[in-house]
C-alpha positions in Angstrom: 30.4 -6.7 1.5 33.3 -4.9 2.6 32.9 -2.4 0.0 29.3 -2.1 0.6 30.4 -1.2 4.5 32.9 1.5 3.8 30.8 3.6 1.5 28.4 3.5 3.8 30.3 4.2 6.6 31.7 7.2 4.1 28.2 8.3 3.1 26.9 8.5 6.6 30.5 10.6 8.1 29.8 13.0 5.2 26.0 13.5 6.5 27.7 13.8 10.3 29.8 16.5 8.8 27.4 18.1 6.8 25.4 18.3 10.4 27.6 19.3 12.6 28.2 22.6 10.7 25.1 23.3 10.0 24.4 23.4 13.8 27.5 25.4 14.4 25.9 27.9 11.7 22.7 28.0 13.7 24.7 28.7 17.5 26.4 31.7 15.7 23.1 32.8 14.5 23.8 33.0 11.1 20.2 30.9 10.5 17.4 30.9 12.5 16.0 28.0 11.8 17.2 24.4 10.9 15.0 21.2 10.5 16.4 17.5 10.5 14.0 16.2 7.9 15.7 13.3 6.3 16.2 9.4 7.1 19.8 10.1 7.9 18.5 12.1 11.3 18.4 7.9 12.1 22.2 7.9 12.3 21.8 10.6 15.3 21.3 9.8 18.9 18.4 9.8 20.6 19.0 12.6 22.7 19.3 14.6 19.6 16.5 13.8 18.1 14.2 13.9 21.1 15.5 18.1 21.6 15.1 18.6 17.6 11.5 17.7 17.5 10.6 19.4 20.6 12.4 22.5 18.9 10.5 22.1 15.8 9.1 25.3 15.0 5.6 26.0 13.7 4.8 24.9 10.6 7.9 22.2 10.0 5.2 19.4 9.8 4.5 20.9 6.3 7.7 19.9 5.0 8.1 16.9 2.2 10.7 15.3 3.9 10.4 12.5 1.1 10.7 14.2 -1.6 14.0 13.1 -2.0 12.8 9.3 -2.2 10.2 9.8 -4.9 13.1 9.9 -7.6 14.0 6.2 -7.0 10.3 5.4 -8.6 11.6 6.7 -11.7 14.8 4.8 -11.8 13.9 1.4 -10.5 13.2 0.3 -14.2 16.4 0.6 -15.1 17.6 -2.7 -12.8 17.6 -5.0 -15.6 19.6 -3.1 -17.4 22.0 -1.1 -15.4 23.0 -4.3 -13.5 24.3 -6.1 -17.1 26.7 -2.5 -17.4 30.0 -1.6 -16.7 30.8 1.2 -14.0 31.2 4.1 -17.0 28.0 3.0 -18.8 26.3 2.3 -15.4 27.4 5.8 -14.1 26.5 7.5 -17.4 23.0 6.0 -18.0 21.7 6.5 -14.2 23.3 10.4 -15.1 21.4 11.1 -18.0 18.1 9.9 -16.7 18.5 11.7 -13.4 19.6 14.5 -15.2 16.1 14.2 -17.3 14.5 13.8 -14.2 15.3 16.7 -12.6 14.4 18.8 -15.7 11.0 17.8 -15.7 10.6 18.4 -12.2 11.8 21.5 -12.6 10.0 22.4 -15.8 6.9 21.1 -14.3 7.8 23.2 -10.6 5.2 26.2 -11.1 2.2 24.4 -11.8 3.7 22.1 -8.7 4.1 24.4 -6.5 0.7 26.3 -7.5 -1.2 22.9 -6.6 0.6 22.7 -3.5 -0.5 26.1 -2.3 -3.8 26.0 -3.5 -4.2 23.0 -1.6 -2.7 24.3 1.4 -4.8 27.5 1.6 -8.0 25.6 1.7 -7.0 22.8 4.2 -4.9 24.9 6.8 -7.2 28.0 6.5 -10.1 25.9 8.2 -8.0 24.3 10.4 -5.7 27.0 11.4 -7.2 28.7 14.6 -7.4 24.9 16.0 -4.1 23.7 15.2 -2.4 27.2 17.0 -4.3 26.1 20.1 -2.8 22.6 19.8 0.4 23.9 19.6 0.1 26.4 22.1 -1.3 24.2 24.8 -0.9 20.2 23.8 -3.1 19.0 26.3 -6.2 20.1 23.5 -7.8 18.2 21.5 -5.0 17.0 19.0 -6.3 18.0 15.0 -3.9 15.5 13.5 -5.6 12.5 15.5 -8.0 10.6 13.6 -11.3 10.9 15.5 -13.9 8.3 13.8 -12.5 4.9 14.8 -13.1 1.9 11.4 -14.2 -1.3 12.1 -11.0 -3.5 11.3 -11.3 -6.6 8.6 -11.0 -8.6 12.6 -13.9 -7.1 14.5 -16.2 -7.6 10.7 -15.2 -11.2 10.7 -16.1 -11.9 14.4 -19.1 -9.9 13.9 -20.2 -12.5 10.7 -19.0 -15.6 12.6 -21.7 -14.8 15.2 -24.3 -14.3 12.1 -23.4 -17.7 11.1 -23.9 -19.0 15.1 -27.1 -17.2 15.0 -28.5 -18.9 11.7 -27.3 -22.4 13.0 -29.7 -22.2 15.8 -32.7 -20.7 14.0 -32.3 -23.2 10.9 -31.0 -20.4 8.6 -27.5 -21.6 7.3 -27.2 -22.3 3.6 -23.9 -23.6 3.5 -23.3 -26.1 0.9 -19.9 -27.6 2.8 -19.7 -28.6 6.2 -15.7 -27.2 6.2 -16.2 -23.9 4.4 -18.9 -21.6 5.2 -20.6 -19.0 2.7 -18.7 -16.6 4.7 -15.2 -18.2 5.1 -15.8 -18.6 0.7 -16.1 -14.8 0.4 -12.9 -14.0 3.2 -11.1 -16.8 1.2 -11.9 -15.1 -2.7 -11.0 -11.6 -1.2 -7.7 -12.7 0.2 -7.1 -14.1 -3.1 -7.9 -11.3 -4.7 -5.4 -9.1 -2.9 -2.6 -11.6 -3.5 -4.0 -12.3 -7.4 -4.3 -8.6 -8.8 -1.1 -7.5 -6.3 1.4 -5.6 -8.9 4.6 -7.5 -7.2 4.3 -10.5 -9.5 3.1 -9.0 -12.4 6.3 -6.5 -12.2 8.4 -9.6 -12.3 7.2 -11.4 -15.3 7.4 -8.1 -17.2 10.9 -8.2 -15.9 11.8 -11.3 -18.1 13.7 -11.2 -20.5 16.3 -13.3 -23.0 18.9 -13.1 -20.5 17.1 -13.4 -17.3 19.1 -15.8 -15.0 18.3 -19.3 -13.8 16.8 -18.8 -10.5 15.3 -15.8 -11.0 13.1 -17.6 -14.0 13.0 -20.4 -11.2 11.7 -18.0 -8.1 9.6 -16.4 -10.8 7.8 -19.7 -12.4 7.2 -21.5 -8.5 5.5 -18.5 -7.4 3.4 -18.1 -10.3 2.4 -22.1 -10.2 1.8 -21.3 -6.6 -0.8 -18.9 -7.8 -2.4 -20.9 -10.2 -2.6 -23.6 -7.9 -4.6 -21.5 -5.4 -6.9 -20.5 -7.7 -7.9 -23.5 -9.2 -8.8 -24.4 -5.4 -11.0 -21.6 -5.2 -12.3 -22.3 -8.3 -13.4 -26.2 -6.8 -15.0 -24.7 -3.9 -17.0 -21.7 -6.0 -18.6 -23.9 -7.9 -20.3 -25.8 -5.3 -21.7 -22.5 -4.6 -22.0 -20.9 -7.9 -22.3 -23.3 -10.9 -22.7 -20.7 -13.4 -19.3 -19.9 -12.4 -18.0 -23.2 -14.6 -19.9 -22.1 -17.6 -18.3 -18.1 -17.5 -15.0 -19.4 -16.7 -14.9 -20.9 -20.1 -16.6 -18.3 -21.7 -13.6 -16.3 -20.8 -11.0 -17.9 -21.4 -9.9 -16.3 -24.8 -6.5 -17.0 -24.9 -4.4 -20.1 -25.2 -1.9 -19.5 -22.4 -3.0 -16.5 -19.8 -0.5 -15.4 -17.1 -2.4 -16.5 -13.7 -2.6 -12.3 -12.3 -5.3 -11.9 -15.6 -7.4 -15.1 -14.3 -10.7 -14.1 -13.4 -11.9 -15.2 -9.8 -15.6 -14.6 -10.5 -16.4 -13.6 -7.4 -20.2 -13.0 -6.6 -20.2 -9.4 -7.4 -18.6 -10.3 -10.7 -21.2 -12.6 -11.4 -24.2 -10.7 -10.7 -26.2 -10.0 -13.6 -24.5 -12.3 -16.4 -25.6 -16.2 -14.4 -28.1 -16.8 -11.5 -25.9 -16.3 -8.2 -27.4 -16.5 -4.5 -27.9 -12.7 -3.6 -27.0 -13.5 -0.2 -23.2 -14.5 -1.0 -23.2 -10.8 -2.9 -24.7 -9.3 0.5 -21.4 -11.1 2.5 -18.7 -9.8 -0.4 -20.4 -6.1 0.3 -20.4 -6.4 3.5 -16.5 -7.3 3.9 -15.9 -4.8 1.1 -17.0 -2.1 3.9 -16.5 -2.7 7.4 -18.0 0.0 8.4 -21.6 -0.8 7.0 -21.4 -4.7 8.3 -20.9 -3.5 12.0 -23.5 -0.6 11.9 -26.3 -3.0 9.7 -25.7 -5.8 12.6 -25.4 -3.7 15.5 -29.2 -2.2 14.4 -30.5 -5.8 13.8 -29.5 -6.8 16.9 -30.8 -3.5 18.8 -34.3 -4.4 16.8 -34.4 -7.8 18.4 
């Protein structure tokens, strides 16, 4: 920990030197202009940072000020590896694929740097004239502010729960459990989803390996039967709804063991087409899928009635 703390403390007292100058540099007037783009502008005061973005000069919003994190997405395979190393192997190994790194970056620069500019002529040309106003006078219309506001996964879920009141008291409801609605079976299936076919566990067990530790294989396996166990729930509850959905799920099952992120949830756009499925449960799943739709198609059924 202690060693931790004083390269970092080393690191960041390099960066402080590294700025200071560079802002002695600019008072003489030997640069014009000078841009704190990085994370380590964090390790400045406020004060500081408040007068260097309103001295920003036009045009500094079109920096990639993380383009010096996008390497770390080409190293992080090499934890499992590196971490079993000594400090010359460990040094040596992260140097030669760095070093391969930056010589496909800059092998692949000009066709780089021709997207970028191709790209930047057609998007800032059109906006150009309104984003000099902005800047000129900040009071305008902002260009950079999103203007068409999207109904959040909240607002579509309130706007179904009054569906659901509304059927109730015309006779309309066709759920099939007094605790979970057609609706709250679809929210429940897409949440799911999102946690079943998320790359984090799926990057882990390809991690494994013959000398894999104790309680990572541990953290690993309880999070996996945590998984399985959630989707054999769903699986209970879809099938009161869906009992085709018994019949495909052991159609697919091919393999012997299957790791639970390649389990299929048949959900009821899945289903369409290969069993008889309710088309209304498909209607709820499209409707959650895109927010935007569900609020407009309610707000004109209720502007009808």
């Amino acid at each position: 920990m202690t060693f931790s703390a004083e390269i970092m403390n080393h690191a960041c007292s390099d960066m402080d030197y590294i700025l200071h100058w560079s802002l002695v540099v600019l008072a003489l007037g030997l640069i014009k202009t000078f841009i704190i783009s990085y994370d380590i502008a964090c390790q400045c005061s406020r004060v500081t940072l408040h007068h260097a973005k309103q001295s920003s000069p036009s045009g500094a919003g079109l920096g990639d000020g993380e383009a010096a994190e996008r390497g770390w997405a080409d190293t992080n395979a090499l934890g499992p590896s590196t971490r079993e190393m000594g400090p010359g192997t460990w040094r040596d190994t992260l140097d030669c694929h760095f070093g391969d790194y930056n010589w496909r970056k800059i092998t692949d620069l000009g066709s780089s740097l021709l997207k970028k500019m191709n790209n930047t002529v057609l998007n800032v040309a059109e906006h150009k004239g309104i984003m000099v106003e902005w800047e000129k006078d900040p009071k305008k219309p902002n260009p950079f502010e999103m203007i068409v506001e999207t109904p959040t996964q909240k607002v579509v879920r309130r706007v179904m729960a009054d569906d659901e009141t509304e059927a109730l008291k015309t006779g309309k409801d066709f759920s099939l459990n007094s605790e979970i609605s057609p609706s709250a079976l679809i929210t429940q299936g897409l949440d799911l989803e999102a946690e079943h076919i998320g790359a984090l566990l799926r990057f882990q067990m390809k991690l494994v390996w013959t000398h894999s530790q104790d309680h990572e294989l541990t953290r690993l396996q309880l999070r996996s039967n945590a998984l399985i166990r959630k989707v054999e729930a769903w699986y209970e509850i879809l099938q009161l709804y869906i009992p085709a959905s018994v019949v495909l799920r052991k159609q697919g099952l091919t393999e012997v063991t299957v790791h639970p992120y390649k389990l299929s949830l048949w959900l009821p756009s899945e289903i369409s087409g290969r069993a008889i499925c309710d088309r209304r449960l498909i209607e709820i799943e499209l409707r959650k899928l895109s927010p935007t739709s569900s609020v407009m198609s309610n707000s004109e059924s209720r502007s009808e009635t």
